[in-house]
C-alpha positions in Angstrom: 0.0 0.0 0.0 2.8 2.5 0.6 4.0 1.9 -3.0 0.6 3.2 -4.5 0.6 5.8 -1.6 3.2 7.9 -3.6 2.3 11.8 -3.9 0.1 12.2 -7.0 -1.4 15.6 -7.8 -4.2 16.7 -10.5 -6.0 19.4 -12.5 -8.0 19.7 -9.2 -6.2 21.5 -5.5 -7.4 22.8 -2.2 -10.4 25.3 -3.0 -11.7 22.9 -6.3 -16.1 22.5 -5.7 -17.8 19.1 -6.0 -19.3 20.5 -9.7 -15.8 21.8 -10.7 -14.3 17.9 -10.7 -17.7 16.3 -11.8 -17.3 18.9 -14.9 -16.7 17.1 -18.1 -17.9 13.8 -16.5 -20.4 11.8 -18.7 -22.4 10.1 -15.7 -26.0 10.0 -16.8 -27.9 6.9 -16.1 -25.3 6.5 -13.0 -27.1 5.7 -9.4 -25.0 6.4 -6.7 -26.1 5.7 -2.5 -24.9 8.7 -0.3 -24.8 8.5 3.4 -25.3 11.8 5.2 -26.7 12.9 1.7 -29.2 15.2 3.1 -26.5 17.9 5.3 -22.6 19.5 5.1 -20.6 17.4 2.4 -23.0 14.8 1.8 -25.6 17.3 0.5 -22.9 19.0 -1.7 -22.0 15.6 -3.0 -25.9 15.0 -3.8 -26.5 18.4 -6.0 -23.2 17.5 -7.7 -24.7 14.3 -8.5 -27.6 15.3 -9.4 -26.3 17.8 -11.6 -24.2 15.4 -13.8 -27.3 13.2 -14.3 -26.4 10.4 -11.6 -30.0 9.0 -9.6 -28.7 9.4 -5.9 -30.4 6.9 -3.2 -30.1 8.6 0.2 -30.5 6.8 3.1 -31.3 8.9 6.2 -32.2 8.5 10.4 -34.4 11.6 9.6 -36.1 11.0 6.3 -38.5 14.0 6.9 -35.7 16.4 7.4 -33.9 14.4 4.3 -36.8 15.4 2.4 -37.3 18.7 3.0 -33.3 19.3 2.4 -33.2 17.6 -1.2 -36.3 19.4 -2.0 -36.1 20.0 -5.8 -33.0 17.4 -7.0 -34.5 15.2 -9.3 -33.8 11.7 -9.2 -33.4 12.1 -5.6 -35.0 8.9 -3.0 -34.9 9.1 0.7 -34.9 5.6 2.3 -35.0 5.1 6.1 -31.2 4.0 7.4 -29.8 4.8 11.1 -26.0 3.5 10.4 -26.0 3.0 14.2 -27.8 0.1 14.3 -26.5 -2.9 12.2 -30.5 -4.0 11.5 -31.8 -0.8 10.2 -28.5 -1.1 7.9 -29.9 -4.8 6.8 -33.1 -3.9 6.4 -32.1 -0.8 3.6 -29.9 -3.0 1.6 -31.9 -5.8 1.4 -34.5 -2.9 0.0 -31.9 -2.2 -2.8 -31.0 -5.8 -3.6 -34.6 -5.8 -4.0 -34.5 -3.7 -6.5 -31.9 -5.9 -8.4 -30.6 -2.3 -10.2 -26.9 -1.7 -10.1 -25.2 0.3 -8.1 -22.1 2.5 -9.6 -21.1 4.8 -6.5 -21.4 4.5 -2.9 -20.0 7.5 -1.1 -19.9 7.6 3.0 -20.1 11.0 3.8 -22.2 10.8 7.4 -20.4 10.6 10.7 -20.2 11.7 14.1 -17.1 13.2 15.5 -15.8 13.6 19.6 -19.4 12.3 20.7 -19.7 11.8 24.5 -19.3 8.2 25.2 -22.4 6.3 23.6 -23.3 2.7 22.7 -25.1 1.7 19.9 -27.5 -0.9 19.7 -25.2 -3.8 19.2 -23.5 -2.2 22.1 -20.3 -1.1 20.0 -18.7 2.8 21.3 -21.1 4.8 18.3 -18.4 6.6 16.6 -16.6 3.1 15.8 -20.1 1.7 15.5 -21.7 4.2 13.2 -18.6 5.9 11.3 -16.9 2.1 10.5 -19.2 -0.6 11.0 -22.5 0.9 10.0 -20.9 1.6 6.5 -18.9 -1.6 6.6 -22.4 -3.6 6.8 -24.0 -0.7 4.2 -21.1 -1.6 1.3 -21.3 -5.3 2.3 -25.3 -5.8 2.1 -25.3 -4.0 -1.6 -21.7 -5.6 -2.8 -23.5 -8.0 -4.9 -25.0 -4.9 -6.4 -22.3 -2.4 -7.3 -21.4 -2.9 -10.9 -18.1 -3.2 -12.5 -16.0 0.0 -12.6 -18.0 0.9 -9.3 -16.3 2.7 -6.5 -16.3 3.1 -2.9 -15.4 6.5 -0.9 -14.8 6.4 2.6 -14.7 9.2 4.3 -11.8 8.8 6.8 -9.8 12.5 7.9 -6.6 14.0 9.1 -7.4 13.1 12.2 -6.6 9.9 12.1 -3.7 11.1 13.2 -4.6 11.0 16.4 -4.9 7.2 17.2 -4.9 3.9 15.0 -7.1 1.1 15.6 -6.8 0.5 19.4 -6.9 -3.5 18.8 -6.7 -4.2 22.5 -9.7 -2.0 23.8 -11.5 -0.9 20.6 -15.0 -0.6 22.5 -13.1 1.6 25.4 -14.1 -1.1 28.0 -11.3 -0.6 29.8 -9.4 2.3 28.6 -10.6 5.8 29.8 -12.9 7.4 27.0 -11.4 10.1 25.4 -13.7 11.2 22.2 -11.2 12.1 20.2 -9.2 9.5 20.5 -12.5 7.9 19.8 -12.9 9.6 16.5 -9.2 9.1 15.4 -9.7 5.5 16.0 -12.7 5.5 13.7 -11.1 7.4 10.9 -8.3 5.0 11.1 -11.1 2.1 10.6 -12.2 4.2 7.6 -9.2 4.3 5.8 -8.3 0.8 6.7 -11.7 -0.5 5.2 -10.7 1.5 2.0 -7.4 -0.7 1.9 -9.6 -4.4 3.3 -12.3 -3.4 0.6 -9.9 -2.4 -2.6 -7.7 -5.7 -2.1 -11.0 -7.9 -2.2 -13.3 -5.8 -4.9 -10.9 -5.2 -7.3 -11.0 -8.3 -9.0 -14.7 -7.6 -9.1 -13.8 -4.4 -11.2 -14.4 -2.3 -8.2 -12.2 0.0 -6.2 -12.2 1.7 -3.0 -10.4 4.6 -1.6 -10.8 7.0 1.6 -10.4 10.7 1.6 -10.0 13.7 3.8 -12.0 16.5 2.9 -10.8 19.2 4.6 -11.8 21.8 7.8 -15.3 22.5 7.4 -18.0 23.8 9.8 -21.0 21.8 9.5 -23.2 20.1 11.9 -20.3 17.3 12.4 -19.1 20.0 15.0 -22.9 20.0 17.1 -20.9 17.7 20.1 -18.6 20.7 20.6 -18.6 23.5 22.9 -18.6 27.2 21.6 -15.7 27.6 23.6 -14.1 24.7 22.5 -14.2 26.2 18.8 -13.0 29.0 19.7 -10.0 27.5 21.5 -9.2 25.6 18.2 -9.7 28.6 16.0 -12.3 27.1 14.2 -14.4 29.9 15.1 -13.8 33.5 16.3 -15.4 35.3 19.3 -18.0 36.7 16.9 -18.7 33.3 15.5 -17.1 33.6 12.1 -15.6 30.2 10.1 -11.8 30.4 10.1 -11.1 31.5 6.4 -8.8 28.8 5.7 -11.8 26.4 6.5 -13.0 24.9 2.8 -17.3 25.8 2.2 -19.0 22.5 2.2 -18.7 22.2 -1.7 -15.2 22.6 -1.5 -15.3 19.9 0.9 -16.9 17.6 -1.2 -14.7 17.9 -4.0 -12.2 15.3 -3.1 -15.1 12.6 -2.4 -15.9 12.9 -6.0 -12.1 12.8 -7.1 -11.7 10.0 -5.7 -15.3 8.1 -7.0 -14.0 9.6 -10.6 -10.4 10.3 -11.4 -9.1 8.1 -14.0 -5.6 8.6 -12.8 -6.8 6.6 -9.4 -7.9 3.5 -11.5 -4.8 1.6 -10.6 -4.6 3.1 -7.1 -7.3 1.6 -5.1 -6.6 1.8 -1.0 -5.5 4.9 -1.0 -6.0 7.8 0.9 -6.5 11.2 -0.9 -6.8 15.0 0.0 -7.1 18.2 -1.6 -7.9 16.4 -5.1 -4.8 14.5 -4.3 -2.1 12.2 -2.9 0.4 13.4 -0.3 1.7 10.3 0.6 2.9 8.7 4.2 4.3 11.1 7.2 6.8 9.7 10.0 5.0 7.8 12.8 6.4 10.8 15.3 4.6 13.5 12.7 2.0 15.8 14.5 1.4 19.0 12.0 -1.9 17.9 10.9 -1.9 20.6 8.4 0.8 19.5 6.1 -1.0 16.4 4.7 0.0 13.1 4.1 -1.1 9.7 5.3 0.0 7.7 8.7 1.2 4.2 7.9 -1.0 2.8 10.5 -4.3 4.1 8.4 -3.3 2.4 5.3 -1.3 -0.7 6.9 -2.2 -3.9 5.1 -2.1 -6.2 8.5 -3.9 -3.9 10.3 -6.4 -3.8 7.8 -6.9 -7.7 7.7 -7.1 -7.9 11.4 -9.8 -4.9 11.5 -11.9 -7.2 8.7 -11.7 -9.9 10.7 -13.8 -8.3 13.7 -15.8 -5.9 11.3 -17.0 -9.2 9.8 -18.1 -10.7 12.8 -19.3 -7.5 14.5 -22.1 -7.1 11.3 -22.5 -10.6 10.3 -21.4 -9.8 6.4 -18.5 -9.6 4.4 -18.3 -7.2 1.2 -16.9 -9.8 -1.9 -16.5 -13.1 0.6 -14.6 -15.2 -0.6 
């Protein structure tokens, strides 16, 4: 993985909109499944969709709110889904395999980030549960589905940098919580998924990567204190978006790279950001605003070892063997 992990840049850079990559892109008759489709990124990634003539399925915990959000997209469904809980999860795909349409894009752009400490249903820590294995049981109930030249985006970030997979306590059961270690651990697990998925899909056709998208105030940041924004200088004392944080559509512009470049074809795994690859950062590297990659988000072993248990946590297996 570090080998296809080498910096790559394109057309495409930091301040590029989710319409500026799809530009030029033939994807009419395309359906594409969007979690978080209906707020932030995920509804940027819908209108951009829509607007290149792909049929977007949206699965949402809210569908009224869903609803009212994609209100004039056509080609739009709302379809209920809570990613925290593994049965709602089965009970959508098994709507879409009913269906029996094909599937060409499945983006994961909903999330939860530094959540007090929480358990979902199947009694996993929810950012883990819904983040990882809520979208690890989406992919693998409509795998059967996604056609050839399909592609998976997981939404992982740069902070990921702030803990791999904690194999030993995973479901902080005996570790102090700390939610953003929480978080880290569960953009690891997104990035490592990318790699687990990629090396079984691809001789299906089908490739996955993960992406970071970039500072962006959206509801992701509801769990967080004002003051607590303003000590990160996310916001000011008046309120006001640090300037150097992307809009929303500039946020969603890497999700779609990555579902679309041609140049990524032979790339699958890997992690993207800004429209491109930065490739790996020392183990000891902290600067989260550099770029790059830590080796323990896109480690091969690690990502086998994290199937393993994602398998058995939801009971299905994107591509078994």
């Amino acid at each position: 993985m570090i080998a296809r992990q080498q910096p790559l840049s394109s057309a495409f850079g930091y301040r590029t909109t989710a319409a500026e990559v799809l530009a030029g892109h033939d994807l009419v008759g395309r359906t594409a499944i969007v979690t978080g489709g209906y707020s932030g990124i995920g509804l940027e990634t819908v209108r951009a969709l829509v607007g290149a003539g792909v049929a977007v399925i949206v699965p949402a915990r809210r569908p009224d709110a869903a609803r009212t959000a994609l209100t004039g997209l056509p080609g739009v469904s709302v379809r209920d889904m809570d990613l925290a809980d593994l049965d709602s999860v089965a009970a959508f795909t098994a709507s879409v395999r009913a269906a029996d349409a094909p599937i060409d894009l499945v983006i994961n752009a909903a999330g939860v980030m530094a959540t007090p400490l929480q358990r979902t249903p199947q009694g996993w820590e929810s950012q883990l549960g819904i983040n990882h294995l809520g979208h690890f049981a989406l992919v693998a109930g409509v795998a059967d589905r996604l056609s050839e030249g399909a592609r998976v985006v997981a939404y992982s970030s740069v902070a990921h940098y702030r803990s791999p997979v904690l194999f030993d306590d995973l479901n902080f059961e005996r570790t102090p919580y700390d939610p953003w270690v929480a978080y880290g651990q569960s953009k690891t697990a997104d990035a490592l998924f990318a790699v687990g998925l990629d090396a079984r899909a691809a001789a299906h056709g089908v490739h996955a990567f993960s992406v970071h998208p970039g500072g962006i105030m959206t509801d992701l940041q509801r769990h967080m204190p004002r003051e607590e924004l303003i000590a990160r200088r996310w916001i000011d004392e008046d309120g006001n978006t640090n300037p150097q944080f992307k809009t929303p559509a500039q946020g969603a512009a890497t999700g779609l790279w990555a579902a679309t470049a041609p140049e990524l074809v032979d790339r699958g795994g890997v992690y993207g950001e800004d429209c491109s690859l930065k490739g790996v950062v020392p183990p000891d590297h902290t600067d989260m605003l550099t770029g790059g990659v830590k080796e323990w988000a896109i480690d091969v072993d690690a990502a086998e070892r994290l199937w393993a248990i994602s398998v058995a946590a939801t009971g299905s297996e994107p591509f078994a063997a």
